[in-house]
C-alpha positions as CSV (number, residue, x, y, z in Angstrom):
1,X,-11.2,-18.9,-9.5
2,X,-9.2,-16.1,-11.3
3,X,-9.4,-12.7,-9.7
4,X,-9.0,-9.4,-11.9
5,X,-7.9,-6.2,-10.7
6,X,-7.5,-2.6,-11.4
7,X,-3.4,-0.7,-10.6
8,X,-3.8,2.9,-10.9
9,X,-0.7,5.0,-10.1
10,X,3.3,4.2,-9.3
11,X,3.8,6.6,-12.7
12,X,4.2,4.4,-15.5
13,X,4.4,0.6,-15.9
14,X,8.1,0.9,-17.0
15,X,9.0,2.9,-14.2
16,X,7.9,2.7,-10.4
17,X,5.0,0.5,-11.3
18,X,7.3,-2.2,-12.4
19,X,7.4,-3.7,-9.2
20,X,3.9,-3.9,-8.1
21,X,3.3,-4.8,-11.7
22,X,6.0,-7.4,-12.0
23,X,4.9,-9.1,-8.4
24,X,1.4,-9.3,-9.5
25,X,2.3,-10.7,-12.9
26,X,5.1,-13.5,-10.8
27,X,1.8,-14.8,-9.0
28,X,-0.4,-14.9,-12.6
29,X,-2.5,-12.3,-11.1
30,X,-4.5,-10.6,-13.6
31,X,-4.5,-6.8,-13.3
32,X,-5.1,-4.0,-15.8
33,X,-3.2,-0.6,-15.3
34,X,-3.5,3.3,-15.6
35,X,-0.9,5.5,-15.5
36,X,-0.4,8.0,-13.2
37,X,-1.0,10.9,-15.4
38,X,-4.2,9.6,-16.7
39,X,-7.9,11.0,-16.1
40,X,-9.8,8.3,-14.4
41,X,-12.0,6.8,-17.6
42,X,-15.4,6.0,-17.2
43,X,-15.5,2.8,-18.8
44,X,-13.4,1.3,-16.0
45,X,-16.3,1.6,-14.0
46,X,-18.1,-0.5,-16.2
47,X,-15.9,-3.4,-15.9
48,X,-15.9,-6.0,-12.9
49,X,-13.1,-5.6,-10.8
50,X,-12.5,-7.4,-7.1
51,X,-9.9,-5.4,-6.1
52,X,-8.6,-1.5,-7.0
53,X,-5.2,-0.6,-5.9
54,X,-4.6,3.3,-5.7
55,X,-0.8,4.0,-5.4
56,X,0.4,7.5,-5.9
57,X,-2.3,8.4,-8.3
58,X,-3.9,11.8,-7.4
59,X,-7.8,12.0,-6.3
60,X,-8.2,14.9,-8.6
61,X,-7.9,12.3,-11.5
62,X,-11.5,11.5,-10.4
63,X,-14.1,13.1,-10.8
64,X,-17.5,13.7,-8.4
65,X,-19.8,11.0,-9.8
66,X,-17.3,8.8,-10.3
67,X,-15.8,8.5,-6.8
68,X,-19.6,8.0,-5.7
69,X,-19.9,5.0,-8.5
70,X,-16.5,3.8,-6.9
71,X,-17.8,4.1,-3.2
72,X,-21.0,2.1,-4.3
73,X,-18.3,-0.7,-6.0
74,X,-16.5,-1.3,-2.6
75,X,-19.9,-1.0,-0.9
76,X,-20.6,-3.9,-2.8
77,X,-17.8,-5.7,-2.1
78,X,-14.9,-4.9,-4.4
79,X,-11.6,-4.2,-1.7
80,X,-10.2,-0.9,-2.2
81,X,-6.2,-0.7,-1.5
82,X,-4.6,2.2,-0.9
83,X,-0.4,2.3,-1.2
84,X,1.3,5.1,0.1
85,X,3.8,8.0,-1.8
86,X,3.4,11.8,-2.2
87,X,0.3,11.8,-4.5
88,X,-1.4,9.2,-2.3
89,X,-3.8,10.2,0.9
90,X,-3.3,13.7,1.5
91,X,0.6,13.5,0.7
92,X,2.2,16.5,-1.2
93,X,-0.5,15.9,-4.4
94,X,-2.5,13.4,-3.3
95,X,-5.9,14.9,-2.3
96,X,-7.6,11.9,-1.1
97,X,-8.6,13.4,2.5
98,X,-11.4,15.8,0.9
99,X,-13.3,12.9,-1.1
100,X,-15.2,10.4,-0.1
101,X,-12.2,8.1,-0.3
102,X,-11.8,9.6,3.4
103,X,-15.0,8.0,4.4
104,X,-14.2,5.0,2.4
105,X,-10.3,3.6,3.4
106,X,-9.8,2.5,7.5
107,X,-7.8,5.7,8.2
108,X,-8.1,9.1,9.0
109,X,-6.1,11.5,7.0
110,X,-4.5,14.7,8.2
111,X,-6.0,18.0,6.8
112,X,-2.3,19.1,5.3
113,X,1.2,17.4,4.1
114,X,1.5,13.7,5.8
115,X,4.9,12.8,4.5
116,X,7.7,11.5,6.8
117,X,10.8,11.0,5.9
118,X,13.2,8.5,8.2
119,X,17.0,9.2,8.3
120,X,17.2,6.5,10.7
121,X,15.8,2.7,10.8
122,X,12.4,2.7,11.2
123,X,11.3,-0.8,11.8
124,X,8.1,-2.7,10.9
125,X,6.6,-4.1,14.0
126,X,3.7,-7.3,13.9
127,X,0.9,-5.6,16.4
128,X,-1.5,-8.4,15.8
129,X,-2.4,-11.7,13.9
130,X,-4.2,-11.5,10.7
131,X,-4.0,-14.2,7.5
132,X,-2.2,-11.3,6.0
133,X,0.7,-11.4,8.2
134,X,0.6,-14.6,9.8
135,X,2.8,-16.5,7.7
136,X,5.6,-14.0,7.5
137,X,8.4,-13.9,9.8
138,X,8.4,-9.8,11.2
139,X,9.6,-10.9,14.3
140,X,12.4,-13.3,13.1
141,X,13.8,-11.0,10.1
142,X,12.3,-7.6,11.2
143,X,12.1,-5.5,7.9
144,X,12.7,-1.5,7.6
145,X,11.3,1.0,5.5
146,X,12.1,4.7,4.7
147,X,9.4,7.1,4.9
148,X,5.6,7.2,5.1
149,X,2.5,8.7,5.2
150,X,1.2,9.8,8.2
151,X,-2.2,8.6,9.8
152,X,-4.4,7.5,12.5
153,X,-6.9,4.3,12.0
154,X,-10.3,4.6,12.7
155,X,-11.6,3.1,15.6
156,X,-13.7,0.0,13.8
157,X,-10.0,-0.5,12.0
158,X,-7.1,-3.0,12.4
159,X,-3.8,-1.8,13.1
160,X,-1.6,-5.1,11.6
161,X,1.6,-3.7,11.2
162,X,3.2,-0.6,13.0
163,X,6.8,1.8,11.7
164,X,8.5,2.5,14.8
165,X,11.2,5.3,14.5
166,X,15.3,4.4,16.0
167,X,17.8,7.0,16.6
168,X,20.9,6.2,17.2
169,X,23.4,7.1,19.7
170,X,26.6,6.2,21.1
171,X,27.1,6.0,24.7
172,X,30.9,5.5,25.0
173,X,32.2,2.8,22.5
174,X,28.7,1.1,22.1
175,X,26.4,2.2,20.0
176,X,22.8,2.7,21.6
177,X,19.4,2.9,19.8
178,X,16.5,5.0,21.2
179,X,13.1,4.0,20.0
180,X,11.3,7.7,19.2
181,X,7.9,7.7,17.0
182,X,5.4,4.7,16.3
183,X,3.0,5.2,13.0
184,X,0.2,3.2,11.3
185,X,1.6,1.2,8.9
186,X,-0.5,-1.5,7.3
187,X,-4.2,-0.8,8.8
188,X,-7.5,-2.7,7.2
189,X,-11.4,-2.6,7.5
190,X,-14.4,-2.3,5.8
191,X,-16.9,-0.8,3.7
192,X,-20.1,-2.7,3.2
193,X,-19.0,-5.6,2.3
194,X,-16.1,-4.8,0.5
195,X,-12.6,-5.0,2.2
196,X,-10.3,-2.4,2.5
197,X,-6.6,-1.6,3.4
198,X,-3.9,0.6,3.7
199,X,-0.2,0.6,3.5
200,X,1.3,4.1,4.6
201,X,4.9,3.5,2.8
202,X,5.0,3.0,-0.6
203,X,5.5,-0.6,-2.5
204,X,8.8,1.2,-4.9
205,X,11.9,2.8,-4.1
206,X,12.6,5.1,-2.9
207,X,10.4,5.2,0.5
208,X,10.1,0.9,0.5
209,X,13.7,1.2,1.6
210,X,15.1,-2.3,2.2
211,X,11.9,-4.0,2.4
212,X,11.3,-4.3,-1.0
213,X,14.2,-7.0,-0.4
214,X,13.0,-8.1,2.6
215,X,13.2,-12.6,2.1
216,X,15.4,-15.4,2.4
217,X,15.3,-15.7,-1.8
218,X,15.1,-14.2,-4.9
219,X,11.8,-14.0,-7.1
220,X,12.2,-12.5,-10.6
221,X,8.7,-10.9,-12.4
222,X,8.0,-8.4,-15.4
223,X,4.9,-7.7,-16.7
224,X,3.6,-6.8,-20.3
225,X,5.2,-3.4,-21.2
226,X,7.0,-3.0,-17.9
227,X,10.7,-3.2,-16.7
228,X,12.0,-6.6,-15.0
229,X,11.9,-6.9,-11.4
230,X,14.1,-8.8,-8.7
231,X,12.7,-8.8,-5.0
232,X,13.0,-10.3,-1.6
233,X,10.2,-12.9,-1.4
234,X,8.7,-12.2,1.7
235,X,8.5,-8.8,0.2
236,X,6.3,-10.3,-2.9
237,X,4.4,-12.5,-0.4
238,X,3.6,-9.9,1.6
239,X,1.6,-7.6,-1.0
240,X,0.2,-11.1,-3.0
241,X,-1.3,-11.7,0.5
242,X,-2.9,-8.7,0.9
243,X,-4.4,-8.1,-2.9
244,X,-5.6,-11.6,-2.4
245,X,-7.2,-10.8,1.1
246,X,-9.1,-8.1,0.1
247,X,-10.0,-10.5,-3.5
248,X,-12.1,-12.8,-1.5
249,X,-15.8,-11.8,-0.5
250,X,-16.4,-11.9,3.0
């Protein structure tokens, strides 16, 4: 059975958006798409949707009533995803932690500015199994990423997937590396009976980092009035497995 899904965000389909947009489309997932700049519409609501991927798209593009219709969605069992970037959870425009989105996605959001930028490696680290993850090889090919939101998960949450901060330093001719911060990265949970997730770095340059070619091959993907995309498969894998995850009723 054919699942259908709603991308809001990433800026425009031929820009950031591409990539989501282009994976999606490499995996014949079917998916309709709003701009970042665009006013939440009411007839989305209208439609049936299993899944609703919010990715740099600002809360205030919703309105009251409609993030309560959205809430009742999910409760339903639609998953909710939630990618991270400066106009996602509270982020630098993103708004989210004063909605009932807060209630809604597995985390807990801080009251101002969660962005964190990495000038050093900050690796993605497997903290438990999930059919998300499972199949992907984080501890033989450990992946990095360049910035993130900041969070906590809630305590009925799963933490899958942890960013752990590396400084560098040389001690004589060697080259030592200190492990410093460990964040949230991929955290998922419920609401009703819909599933939900999030992902506290984003799924496009520039934050991604080298994980967007994170794979031992090369998958290719463009969708209908976006830019071509070239990616690390495990990369690709990695996000179809979590769309789909959240696709499938409990």
């Amino acid at each position: 059975m054919s699942h259908r899904i709603l991308y809001a965000g990433d800026t425009a389909l031929n820009q950031q958006a591409s990539y989501l947009a282009g994976v999606m489309s490499h995996y014949a997932l079917d998916f309709d798409y709003l701009a970042s700049d665009k006013a939440f519409p009411d007839a989305l609501l209208v439609r049936h949707y299993d899944a609703v991927i919010l990715s740099d798209y600002p809360a205030a593009h919703f309105s009251v009533e409609q993030t309560e219709a959205m809430a009742e969605k999910i409760r339903g069992g639609t998953g909710l995803f939630m990618i991270g970037g400066w106009e996602s959870f509270t982020g630098f425009g993103g708004g989210y932690q004063d909605t009932l989105f807060a209630e809604i996605l597995p985390v807990c959001m801080k009251r101002s500015d969660d962005r964190v930028n990495f000038s050093s490696p900050c690796l993605i680290l497997r903290e438990q199994g999930h059919e998300i993850t499972d199949l992907l090889p984080f501890e033989q090919s450990i992946p990095a990423i360049g910035g993130l939101n900041a969070m906590e998960a809630k305590r009925d949450a799963s933490v899958l997937l942890s960013a752990a901060e590396f400084k560098a330093a040389r001690n004589g001719g060697a080259i030592d590396f200190q492990k410093g911060r460990t964040f949230p990265l991929l955290v998922v949970g419920r609401y009703g009976l819909g599933k939900t997730a999030a992902f506290a770095s984003d799924v496009a340059p520039h934050w991604v980092g080298p994980f967007v070619d994170w794979g031992q091959e090369r998958i290719t993907g463009r969708a209908n009035g976006a830019e071509s995309i070239e990616v690390g498969n495990w990369y690709a894998e990695f996000f179809r497995n979590i769309i789909g995850w959240l696709c499938i009723k409990p």
